[in-house]
C-alpha positions in Angstrom: -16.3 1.7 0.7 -13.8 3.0 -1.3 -10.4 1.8 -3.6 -6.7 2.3 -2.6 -3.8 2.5 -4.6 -1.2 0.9 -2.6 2.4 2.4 -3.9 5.4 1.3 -2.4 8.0 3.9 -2.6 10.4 4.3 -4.9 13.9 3.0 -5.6 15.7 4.6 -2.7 19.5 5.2 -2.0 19.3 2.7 0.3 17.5 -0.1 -1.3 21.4 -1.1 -3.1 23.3 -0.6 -0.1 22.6 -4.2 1.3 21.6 -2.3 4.6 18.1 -2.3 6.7 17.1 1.3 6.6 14.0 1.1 8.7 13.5 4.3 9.6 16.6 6.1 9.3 16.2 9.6 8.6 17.5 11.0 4.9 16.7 8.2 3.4 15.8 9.7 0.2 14.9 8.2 -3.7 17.9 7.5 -5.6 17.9 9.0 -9.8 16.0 5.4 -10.4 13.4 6.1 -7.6 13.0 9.8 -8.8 12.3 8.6 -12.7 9.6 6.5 -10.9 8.4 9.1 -9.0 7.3 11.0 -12.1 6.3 8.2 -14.2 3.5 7.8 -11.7 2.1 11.0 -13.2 1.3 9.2 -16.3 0.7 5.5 -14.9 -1.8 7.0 -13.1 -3.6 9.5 -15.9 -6.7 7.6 -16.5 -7.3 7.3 -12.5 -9.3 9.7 -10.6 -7.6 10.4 -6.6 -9.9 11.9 -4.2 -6.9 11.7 -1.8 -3.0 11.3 -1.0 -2.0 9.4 2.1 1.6 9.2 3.0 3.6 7.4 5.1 6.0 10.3 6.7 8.8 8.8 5.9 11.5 11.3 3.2 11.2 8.8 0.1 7.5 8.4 -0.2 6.8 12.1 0.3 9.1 12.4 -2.5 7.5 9.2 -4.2 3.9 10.9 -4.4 5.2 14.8 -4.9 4.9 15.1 -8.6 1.4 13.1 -8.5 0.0 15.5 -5.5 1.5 18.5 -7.7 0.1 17.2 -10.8 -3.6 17.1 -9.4 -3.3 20.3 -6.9 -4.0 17.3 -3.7 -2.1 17.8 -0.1 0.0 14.7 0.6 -1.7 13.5 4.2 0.8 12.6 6.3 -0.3 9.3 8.6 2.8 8.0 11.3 1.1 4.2 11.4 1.9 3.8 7.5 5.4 4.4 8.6 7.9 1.4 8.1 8.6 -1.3 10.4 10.3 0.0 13.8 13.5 -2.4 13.6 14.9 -1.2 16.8 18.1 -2.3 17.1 18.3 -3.8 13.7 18.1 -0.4 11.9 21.1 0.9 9.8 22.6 -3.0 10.2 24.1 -4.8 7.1 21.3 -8.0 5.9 23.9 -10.2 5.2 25.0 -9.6 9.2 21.3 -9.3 10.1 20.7 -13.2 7.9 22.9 -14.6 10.8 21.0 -13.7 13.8 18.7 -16.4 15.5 15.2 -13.9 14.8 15.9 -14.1 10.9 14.7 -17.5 10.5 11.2 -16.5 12.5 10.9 -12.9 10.3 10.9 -15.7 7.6 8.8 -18.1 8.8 6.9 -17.3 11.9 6.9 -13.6 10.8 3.8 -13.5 13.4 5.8 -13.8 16.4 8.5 -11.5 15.6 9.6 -8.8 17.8 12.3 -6.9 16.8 14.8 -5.6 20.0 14.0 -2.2 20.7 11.5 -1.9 18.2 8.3 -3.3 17.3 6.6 -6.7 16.2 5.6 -6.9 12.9 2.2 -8.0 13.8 1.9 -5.0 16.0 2.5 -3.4 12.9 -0.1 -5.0 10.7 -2.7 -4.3 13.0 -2.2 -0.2 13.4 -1.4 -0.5 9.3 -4.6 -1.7 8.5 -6.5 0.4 11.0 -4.9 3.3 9.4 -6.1 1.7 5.8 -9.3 1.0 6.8 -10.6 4.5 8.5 -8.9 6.9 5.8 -10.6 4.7 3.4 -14.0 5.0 5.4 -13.3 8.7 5.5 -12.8 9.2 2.4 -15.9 7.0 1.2 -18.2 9.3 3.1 -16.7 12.8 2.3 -16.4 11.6 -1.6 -19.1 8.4 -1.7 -18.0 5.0 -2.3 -16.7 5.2 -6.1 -13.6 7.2 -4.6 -10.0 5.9 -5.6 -7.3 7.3 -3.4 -3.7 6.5 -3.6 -1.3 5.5 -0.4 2.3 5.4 -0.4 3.9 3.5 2.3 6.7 0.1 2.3 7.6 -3.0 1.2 6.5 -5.0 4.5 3.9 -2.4 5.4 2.4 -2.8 2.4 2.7 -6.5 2.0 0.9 -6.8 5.3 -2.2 -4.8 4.4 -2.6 -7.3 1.3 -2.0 -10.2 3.3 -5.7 -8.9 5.3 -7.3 -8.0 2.4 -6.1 -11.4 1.0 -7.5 -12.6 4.4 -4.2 -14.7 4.9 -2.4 -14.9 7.8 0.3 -12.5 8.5 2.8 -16.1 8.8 1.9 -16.2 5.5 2.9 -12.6 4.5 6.5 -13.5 3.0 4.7 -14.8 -0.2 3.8 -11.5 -1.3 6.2 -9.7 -3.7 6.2 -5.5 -3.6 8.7 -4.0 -5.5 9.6 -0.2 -5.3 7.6 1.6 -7.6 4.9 -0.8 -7.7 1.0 -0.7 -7.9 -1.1 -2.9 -6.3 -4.8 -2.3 -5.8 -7.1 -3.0 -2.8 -11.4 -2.5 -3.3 -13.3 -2.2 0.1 -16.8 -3.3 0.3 -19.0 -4.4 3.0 -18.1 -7.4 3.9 -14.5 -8.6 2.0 -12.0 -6.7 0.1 -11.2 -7.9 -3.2 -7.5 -7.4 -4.6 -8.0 -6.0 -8.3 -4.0 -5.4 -8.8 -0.9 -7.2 -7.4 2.7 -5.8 -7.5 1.9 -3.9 -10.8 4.4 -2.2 -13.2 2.6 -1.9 -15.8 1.4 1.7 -17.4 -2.8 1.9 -17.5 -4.5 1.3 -14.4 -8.0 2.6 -15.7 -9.5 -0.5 -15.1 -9.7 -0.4 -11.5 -11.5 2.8 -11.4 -15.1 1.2 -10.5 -18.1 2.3 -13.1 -20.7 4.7 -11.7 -24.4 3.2 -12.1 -25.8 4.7 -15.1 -29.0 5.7 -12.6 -29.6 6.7 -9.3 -29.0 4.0 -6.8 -31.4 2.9 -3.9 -30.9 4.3 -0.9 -28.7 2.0 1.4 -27.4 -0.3 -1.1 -24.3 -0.2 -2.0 -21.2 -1.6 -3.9 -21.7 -5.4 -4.1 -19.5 -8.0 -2.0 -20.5 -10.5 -4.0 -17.3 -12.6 -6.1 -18.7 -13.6 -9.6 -19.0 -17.5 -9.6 -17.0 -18.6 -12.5 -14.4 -15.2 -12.6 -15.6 -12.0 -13.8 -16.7 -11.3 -17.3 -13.9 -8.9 -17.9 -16.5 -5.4 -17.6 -15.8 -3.2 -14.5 -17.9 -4.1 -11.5 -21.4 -4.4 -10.8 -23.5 -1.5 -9.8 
């Protein structure tokens, strides 16, 4: 299987505003949010990207456009990495939303939350990773299983594809951090994911790029889903 660069979008305009944007339409990147935008060019230099997966949303197309230009990829569009369906909640000030009765379970039983008129964010973990999981097998077979492709999606979407790869439960989700412009970093192997980067700002992400064997593999086997006992050596993975 493959490795995906999860980005979260950029800053946005709405990201100061103190309101739930959701899926509100012209919500677009802010000057902060477009500075990121083209710092990804760079961040993401030493990284090869078979492929561009978007969530359809205004401020990530705009979050991977300079990266897609840069490399001559199409930006693939996918509606289940779209953000969370908050119904009735969208456009609504947090401070307003902080009062309602559902807060306290989006906070702590984040499992059981159903948002009026819109959906549960479990419902959304579970077509989020779906979506995750067959672009990265398609990818793996059309470009074999050393292929890095990026994804640009949000902040709970995204948290709740790490919470699966983390294999923690989605009550649990709430502990993740994923800032706007950050990179964290998900490797797919046969039978666990392992989580090489975290809510990453940092500039060189090189080292997630997995090492090609040095000669021909056998036929079948593939990237191992072995942890190292006692933490990695600090060398790229094992062939």
């Amino acid at each position: 299987m493959g490795t995906v660069i999860l980005l979260r979008h950029g800053r946005s305009s709405a990201n100061g505003s103190g309101v739930l944007a959701g899926r509100s339409p012209r919500v677009d990147l802010d000057a902060t949010g477009s500075g990121q935008a083209e710092a990804l060019v760079d961040r993401l230099a030493g990284v090869p990207l078979a492929a561009i997966v978007t969530s359809p949303l205004l401020r990530c197309r705009q979050t991977v456009a300079p990266l897609a230009r840069h490399r001559d990829l199409e930006r693939r569009s996918e509606s289940r990495l779209s953000e969370v369906d908050y119904g009735d909640w969208t456009g609504r000030e947090l401070k307003t939303l902080a009062k309602e009765p559902l807060w306290r379970v989006v906070q702590s039983h984040p499992s059981a939350a159903v948002f009026p008129g819109g959906e549960g964010l479990a419902q959304m973990q579970a077509r989020a990773v779906a979506a995750v999981r067959e672009h990265d097998a398609r990818i793996t077979a059309e470009h074999g299983e050393h292929a890095v492709w990026a994804l640009c999606s949000h902040g709970d979407v995204l948290k709740a594809v790490l919470a699966d790869a983390l294999g923690q439960h989605l009550d649990a989700f709430q502990r993740l951090v994923v800032d706007p412009a950050s990179v964290s970093v998900v490797r797919y192997t046969e039978t666990r994911p392992f989580v090489l980067r975290l809510n990453d700002h940092g500039g060189d992400l090189s080292g997630v790029v997995p090492e090609k064997p040095k000669k021909k593999r056998r036929r079948g086997r593939t990237l191992s889903s072995d942890a190292e006992v006692g933490g990695t050596t600090g060398g790229k993975d094992r062939a």
